[in-house]
N, C-alpha and C positions, 0 to 999 in steps of 0.2 A: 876525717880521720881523728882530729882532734877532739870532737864533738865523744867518737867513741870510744878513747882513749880516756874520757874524761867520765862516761856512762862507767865502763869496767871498774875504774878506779873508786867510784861511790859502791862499786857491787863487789866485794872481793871473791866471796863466797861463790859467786858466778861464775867466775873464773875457774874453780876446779869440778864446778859440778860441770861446766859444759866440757872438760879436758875429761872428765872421767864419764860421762854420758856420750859425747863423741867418739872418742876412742874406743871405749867399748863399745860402741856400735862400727865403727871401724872396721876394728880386730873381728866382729862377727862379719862383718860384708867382706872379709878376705878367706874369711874360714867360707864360709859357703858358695863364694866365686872358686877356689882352690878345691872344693867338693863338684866343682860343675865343670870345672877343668878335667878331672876324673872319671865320671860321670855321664852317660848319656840324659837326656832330660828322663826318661821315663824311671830310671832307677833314681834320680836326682828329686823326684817328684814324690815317691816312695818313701825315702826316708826323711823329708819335709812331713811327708803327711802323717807320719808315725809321732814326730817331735810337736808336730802340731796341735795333736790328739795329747799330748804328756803337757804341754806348757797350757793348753784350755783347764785340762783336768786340774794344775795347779794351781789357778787362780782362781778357782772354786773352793779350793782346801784354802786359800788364805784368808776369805771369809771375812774382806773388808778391814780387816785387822792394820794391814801395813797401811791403809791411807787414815786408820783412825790413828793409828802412831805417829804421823808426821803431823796431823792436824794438828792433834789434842798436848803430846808430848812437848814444843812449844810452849805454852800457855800453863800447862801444869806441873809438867817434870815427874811424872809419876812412874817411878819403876815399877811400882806392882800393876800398871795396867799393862805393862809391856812384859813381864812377866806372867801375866793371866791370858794374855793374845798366844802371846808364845805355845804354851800348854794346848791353848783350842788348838792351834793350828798342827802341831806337832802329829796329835789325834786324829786330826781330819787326815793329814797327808799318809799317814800310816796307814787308815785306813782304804783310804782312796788308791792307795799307792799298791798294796797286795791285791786288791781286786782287779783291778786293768792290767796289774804284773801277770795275773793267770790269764786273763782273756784275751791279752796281746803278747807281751811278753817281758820275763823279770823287769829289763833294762828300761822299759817304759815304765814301770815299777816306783824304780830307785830314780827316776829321774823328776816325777812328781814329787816325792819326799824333798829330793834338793832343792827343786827351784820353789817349794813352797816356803822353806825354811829360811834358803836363801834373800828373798823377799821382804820377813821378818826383819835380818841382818841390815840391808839395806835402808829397810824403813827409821829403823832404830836410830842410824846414824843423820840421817835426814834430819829425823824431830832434834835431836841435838843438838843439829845444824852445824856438824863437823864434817864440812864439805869434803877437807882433804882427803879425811880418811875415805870417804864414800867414792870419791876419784881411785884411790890406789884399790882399792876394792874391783873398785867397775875393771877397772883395769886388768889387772894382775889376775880374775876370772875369766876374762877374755882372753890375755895372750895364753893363758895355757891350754886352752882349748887346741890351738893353734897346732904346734909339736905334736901336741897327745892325736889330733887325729892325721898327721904324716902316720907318724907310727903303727896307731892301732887300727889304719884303716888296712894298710899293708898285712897287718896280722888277721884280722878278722870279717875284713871285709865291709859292708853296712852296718854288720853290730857294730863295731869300731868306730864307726861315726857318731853312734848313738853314744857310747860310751864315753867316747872325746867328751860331747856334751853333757854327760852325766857327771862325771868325777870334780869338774872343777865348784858347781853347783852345791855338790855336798860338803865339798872342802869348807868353804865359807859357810856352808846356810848353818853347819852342827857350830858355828860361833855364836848363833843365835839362841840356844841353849843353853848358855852361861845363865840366862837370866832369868832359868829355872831353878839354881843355888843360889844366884847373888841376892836376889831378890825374892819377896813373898810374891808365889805363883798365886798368890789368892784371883778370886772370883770377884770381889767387891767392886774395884774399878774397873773391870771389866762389865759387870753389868747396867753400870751407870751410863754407859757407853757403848749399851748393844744393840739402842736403834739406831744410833748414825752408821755402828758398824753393818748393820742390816744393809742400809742403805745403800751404803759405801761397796758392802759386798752385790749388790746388786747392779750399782755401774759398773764394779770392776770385774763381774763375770759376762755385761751385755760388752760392754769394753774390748774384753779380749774374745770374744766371739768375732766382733768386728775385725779385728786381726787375726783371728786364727780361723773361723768358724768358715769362711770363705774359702781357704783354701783343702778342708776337711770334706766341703762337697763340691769344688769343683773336680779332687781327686775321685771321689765317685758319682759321678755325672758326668764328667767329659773326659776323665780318663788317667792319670799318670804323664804323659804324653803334656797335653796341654797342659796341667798343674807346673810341670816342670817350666816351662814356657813363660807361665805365670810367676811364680814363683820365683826367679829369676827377675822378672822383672820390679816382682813386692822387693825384693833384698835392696835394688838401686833405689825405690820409694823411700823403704826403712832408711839409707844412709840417708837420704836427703832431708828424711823428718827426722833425724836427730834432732835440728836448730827447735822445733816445736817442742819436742821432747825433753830437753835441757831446760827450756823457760820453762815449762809446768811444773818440775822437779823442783826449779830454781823456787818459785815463783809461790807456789804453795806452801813452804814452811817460813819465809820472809811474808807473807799478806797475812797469814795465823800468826807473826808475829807483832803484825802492825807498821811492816813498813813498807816505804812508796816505790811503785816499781813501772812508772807510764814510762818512762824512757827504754828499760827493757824490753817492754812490751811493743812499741811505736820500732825502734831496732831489729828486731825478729821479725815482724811482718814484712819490711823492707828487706832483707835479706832473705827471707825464704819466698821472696818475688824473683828475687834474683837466681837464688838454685833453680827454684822450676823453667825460666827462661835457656839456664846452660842445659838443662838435662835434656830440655826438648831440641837441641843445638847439636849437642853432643854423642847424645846416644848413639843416631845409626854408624857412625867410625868407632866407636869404646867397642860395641858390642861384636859389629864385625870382627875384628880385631883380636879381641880377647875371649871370646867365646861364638866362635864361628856356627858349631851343631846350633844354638840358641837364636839364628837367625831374628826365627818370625818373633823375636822379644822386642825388635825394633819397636812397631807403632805401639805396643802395648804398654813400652815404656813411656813413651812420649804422652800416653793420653793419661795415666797413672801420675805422672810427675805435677799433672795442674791440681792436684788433691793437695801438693801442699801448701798453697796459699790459703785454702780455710783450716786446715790442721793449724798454721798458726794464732787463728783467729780461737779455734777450737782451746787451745792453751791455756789462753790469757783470759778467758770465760769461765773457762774449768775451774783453774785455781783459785779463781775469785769465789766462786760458788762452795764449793767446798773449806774455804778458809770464810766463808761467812756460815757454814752448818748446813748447806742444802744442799744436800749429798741424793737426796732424794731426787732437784730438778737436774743434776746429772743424770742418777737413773730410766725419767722419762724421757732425755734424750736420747740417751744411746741407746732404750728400747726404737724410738721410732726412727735413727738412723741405721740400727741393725735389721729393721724390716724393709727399710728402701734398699742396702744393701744387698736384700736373701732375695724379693724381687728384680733387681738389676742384676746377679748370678743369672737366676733361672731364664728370665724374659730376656736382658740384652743376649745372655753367653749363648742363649739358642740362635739368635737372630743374627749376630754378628762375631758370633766366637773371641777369640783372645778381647779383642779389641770393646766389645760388649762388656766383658769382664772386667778392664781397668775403668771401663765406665763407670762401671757397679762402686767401683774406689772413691771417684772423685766426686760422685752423689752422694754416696755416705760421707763424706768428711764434709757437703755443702750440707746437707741436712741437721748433720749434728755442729755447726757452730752455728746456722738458723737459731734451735733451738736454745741452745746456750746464750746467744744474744738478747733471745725475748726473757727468759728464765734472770738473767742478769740487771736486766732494765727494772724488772719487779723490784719495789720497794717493800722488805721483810719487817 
């Protein structure tokens, strides 16, 4: 205890990113257990796969931008490059954002525009390395999610969920347009910086496929029904990959700054040895328990939960690579973890259903810290 008492205290900064990255993962794994409370799985599965289709589509509209802010910002300080990322993205999410609003509908719309911008918001404060504020942010977007869909689920039913999730997104992300007056929106530093953003934008749209892209065709291939199932079970994954989540975040704009972080790193993989151990322990009582309809989520949690021992390995690779400019050997990983992934969907979920499918999890996340390993060992 003292050993990590004494780790934190070299990290302060760590401290509020994991209290504002934890929590807001939290507050989201209570909003969407309290939606599954509600909820049978197959209308549970529905408006997953609706949010899932709006949070892919907006990290396409962020176009690399937010991981070259936390890189680059760092090291340079440059507010016209953060005011030139802003403008692109603003662009892309408006446009992105009315097109799927007509083929899907508004709220999937306006929900793209927020969590693109909101992204920007985020990043901004990261490169600055103004942990706290990025803590009360994480935060304060997550609990009000909370209330808003008691409320407006009552009033409208599923749009109401959607909306819960819409509104807090744009509260914060239109903070991120300050820095279209404050600063010159020019082009210049932006384009000094638009292969890595290339790049960048190319992991973080194979990235979030790997999180989202999965449950976009398990909804159509095995059904609503099973998504739901699923889905339920990714939300218990997601809380438990906070601790991996937190070091990247942490881990990325301290290594772009030049500082030492083995002890972080060596802490986090021991600890998220230890969540995947409880989860697999604990699940079948949690789930009976608190979501009885969600049964058959037992084993599919348990097989889901060993995916986060190389997620944390996946972390502390990532941000290395990226905080040394190879934004690119991220892209080739999470291109061929996102193909083992879409094979393990089709081939396990045929063969062995739910259970096939967390498979498909924990092979992607062994594939892409493979990858990441050999990528990392390369001397640039």
């Amino acid at each position: 205890m003292e050993t990590v008492n004494r780790i934190i205290r070299g990290h302060p900064g760590f401290l509020h990113v994991a209290i504002g990255q934890a929590g807001s993962v939290a507050v989201g794994a209570v909003f969407w257990f309290f939606i599954a409370r509600l909820l049978q799985p197959d209308a549970y599965g529905q408006v997953n796969w609706l949010i899932s289709i709006a949070s892919f589509a907006a990290a396409f509209c962020v176009l690399g931008w937010g991981k070259t802010i936390v890189t680059y910002y760092p090291k340079e300080g440059s507010e016209e490059l953060v005011g030139g990322a802003t403008l692109i993205v603003l662009v892309a999410s408006l446009a992105v954002g009315i097109a799927m609003g007509l083929f899907f509908e508004p709220l999937v719309g306006l929900l793209i525009v927020g969590l693109s911008l909101f992204s920007i918001t985020i990043s901004y404060e990261l490169g600055r390395r103004r942990y706290k504020r990025f803590m009360w942010i994480s935060l304060i977007a997550k609990f009000m999610s909370l209330p808003l869909a008691v409320l407006l689920y009552f009033m409208f039913g599923l749009p109401g969920v959607l909306l819960s999730y819409t509104i807090p997104s744009l509260i914060f992300g239109i903070l991120s347009l300050k820095h279209l007056s404050s600063s010159n929106p020019g082009m210049g530093k932006a384009k000094e910086k638009a292969g890595f953003a290339f790049k960048a934008f190319g992991a973080d749209t194979t990235s979030s496929a790997t999180g989202l892209l999965d449950k976009i065709l398990i909804g159509g291939i095995f059904g609503w029904m099973m998504l739901g199932l699923y889905q339920l079970a990714y939300q218990i994954f997601a809380f438990l990959g906070v601790l991996p989540g937190v070091m990247f975040t942490y881990l990325l704009p301290e290594r772009s700054a030049g500082a030492k972080t083995k002890e972080i790193e060596v802490l986090g993989l021991m600890a998220s040895i230890a969540l995947a151990c409880s989860a697999i322990i604990l699940s079948p009582v949690v789930i009976s328990w608190a979501f009885p309809s969600f049964a058959g989520a037992v084993g599919i949690v348990q097989v889901m939960s060993l995916g986060i021992i190389p997620s944390a390995i996946v972390a502390t690779r990532m941000s290395e690579l990226y905080a040394r400019g190879r934004a690119g050997a991220v892209l080739t990983s999470y291109l061929v973890a996102l193909a083992v992934e879409i094979m393990g969907i089709v081939v396990l979920g045929n063969y062995f259903g739910g259970i096939g499918l967390a498979t498909s999890v924990v092979l992607l996340q062994t594939a892409l810290a493979a990858m990441l390993l050999l990528y990392a060992r390369e001397k640039v």
